[in-house]
N, C-alpha and C positions, 0 to 999 in steps of 0.2 A: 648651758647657754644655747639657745636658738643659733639653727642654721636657715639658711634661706635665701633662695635662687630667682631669681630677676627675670622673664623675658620679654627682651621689651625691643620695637618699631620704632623709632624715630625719624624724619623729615626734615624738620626745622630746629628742633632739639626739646621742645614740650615735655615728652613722653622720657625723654633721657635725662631732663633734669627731676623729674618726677620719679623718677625711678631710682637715680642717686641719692634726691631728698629721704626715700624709704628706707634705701641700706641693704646689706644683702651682696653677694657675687650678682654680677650685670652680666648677661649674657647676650647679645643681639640677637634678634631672629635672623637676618639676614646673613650673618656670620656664619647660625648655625646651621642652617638651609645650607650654605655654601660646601661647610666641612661634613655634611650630611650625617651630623646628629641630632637623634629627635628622641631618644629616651634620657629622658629631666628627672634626677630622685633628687628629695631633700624635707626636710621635716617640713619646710614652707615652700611653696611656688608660687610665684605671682606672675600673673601675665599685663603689663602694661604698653599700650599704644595709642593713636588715634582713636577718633570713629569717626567713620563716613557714611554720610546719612544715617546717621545711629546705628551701623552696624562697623566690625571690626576689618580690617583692612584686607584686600586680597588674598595679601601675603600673610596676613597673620593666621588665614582662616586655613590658608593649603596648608603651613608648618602644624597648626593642631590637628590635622586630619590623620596626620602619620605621627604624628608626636605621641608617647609614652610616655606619661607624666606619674611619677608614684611620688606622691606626698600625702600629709596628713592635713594638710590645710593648701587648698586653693584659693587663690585671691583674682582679681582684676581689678584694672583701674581704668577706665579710659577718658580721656583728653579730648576736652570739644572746647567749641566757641560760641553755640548758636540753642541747639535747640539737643537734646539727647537721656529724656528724661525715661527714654523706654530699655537705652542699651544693656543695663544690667540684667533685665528680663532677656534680652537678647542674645545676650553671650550665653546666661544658662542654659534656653533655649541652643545654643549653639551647640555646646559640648555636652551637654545630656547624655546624647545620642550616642557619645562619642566614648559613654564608659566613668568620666568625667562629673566630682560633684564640687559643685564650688558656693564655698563654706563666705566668702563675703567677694561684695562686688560696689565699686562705688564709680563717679564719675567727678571730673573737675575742671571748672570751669576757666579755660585760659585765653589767649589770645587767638583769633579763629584766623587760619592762616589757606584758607580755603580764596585762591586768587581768583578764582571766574565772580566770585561776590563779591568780594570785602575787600575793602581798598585797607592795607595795610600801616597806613600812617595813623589811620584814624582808628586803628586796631589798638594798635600799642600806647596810643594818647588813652584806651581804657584800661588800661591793665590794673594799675592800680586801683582802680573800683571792685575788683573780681578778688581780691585778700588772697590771692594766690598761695600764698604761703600756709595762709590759716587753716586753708582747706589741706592743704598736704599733712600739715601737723594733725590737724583731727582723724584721717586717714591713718597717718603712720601710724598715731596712739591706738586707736582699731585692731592694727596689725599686730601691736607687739603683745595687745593685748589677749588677742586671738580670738576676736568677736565673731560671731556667725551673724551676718546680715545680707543680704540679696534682697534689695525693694524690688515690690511689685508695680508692674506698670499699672497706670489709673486710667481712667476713659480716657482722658486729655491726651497723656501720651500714649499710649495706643490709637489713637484718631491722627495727633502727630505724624508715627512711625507712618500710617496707612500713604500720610500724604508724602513721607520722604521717599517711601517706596514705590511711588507712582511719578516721584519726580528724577530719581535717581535714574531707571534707563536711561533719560534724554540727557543729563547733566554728563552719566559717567560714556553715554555713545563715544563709538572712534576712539578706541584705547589705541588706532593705531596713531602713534607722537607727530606724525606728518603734518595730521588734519587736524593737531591743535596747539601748536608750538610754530616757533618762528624765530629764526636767527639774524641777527640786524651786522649792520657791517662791523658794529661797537664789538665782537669777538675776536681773540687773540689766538684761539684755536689752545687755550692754556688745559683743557680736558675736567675741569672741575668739573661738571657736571656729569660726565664719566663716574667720575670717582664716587661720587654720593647719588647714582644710581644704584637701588638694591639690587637690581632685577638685569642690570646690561643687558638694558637697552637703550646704552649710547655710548655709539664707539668714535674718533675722529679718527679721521684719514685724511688730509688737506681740506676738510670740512666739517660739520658734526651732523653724525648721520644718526638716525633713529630709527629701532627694532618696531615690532608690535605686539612688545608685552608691558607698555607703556601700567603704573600703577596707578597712574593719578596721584602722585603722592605730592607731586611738586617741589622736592628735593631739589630737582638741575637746576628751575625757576629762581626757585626763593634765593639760592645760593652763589648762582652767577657772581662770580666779582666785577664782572663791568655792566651787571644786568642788560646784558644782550642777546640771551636766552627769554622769549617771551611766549605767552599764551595769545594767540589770534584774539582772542577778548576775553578782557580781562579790568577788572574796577578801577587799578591805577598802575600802568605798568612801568613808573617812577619807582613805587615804594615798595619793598619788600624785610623779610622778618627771618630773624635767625634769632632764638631764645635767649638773651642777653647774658646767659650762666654757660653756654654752651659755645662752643668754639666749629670753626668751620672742619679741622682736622679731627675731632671727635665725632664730627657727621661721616666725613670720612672711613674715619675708622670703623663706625658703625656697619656700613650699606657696601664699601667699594668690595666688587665681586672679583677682579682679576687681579693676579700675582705682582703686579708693577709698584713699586712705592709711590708715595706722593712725596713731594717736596714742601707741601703745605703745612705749617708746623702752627701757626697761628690764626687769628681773624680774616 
């Protein structure tokens, strides 16, 4: 029987129900950043998270820089909402270099939880357009079946990428949380947003204060229970999206980087 190792970035929980849909030990990156291991063996590995601007996450890209990966089949998967028809080109492009051959790579199409665009009610009123599920299944069956496929990008997306790329400095500027975040008096100072930070960079102290290793992940945002955590601008900062399979302590569990328990066991 097939063994097969998971690592996988989640935010909103996307990437972590997709991940569970495929099967396999689930390993967080953030987790494993944390307990500082980065050599992954296993007859399969797959790397699933986000993309932003069709490329893979800050954090995903430092943990493969140092990561040790011995497998026989490399996979990825990545989670968009928008546009990302070049990622797969992109991630091999990534880890090439890196020693790194990866044997299939696909992308899938879900709810785009990208708050400075996308007003989030009108996200999730498409979901069921997107066969979410359908696409995991033909993925998985991929996987078990041990398919070698890595698309190449076409003019289109590569014209695309060119323009994420030229859009991305202004979007992702001021990763420091100050100059893009905003606390409204609706906070209870309850630390959620703490906790599903991968990166701690937010700590409370009779306030919630933010670092400047901000990810853009929008983790704190989306997750707020009284959403009074917001972006300076943002499409609708009423609505927000947490993966309807995925629970708030599982986000938790995922990203929270310091030793303190959470008391958060559910929604």
């Amino acid at each position: 029987m097939h063994t097969m190792k998971i690592l996988y970035f989640t935010s909103t929980g996307n990437s972590l129900y997709v991940a569970r849909c495929i099967g396999g030990e689930l390993l967080s990156i953030p987790q494993l950043i944390r307990s500082g291991i980065y050599t992954i063996e296993d007859e399969a590995v797959g790397i699933v998270c986000p993309t932003y601007f069709g490329r893979v996450p800050k954090i995903v890209k430092r943990f493969l820089q140092k990561a040790v990966i011995k497998t026989d089949y490399l996979f990825y998967i990545g989670t968009y909402g928008f546009a990302a028809g070049y990622t797969p080109t992109a991630f091999a492009e990534l880890v090439t270099p890196l020693g790194l051959h990866v044997n299939y790579a696909q992308i899938i199409k879900m709810v785009d939880n990208s708050l400075p665009t996308f007003d989030m009610d009108k996200q999730k009123a498409t979901a069921y357009k997107k066969d979410i599920d359908g696409q995991i299944a033909r993925i998985k069956a991929d996987i078990e079946a041990r398919r070698n496929n890595v698309p190449k990008a076409g003019f289109i997306d590569r014209l695309g990428m060119k323009l994420n790329d030229a859009l991305a400095p202004k979007q992702m500027a001021g990763t420091i949380a100050q100059q893009i975040f905003m606390v409204t008096d609706a906070c209870t100072l309850c630390g959620t947003c703490s906790r599903v930070c991968p990166v701690s960079n937010i700590s409370i102290d009779g306030k919630v204060m933010f670092g400047d290793q901000c990810e853009r992940c929008y983790a704190c945002v989306q997750n707020c229970p009284q959403k009074a955590l917001r972006l300076k601008s943002e499409a609708n900062p009423n609505a927000r999206f947490r993966n309807e399979h995925v629970t708030l302590a599982d986000i938790i569990k995922s990203n929270q980087q310091s030793s303190s328990s959470s008391s958060i066991k559910n929604n």
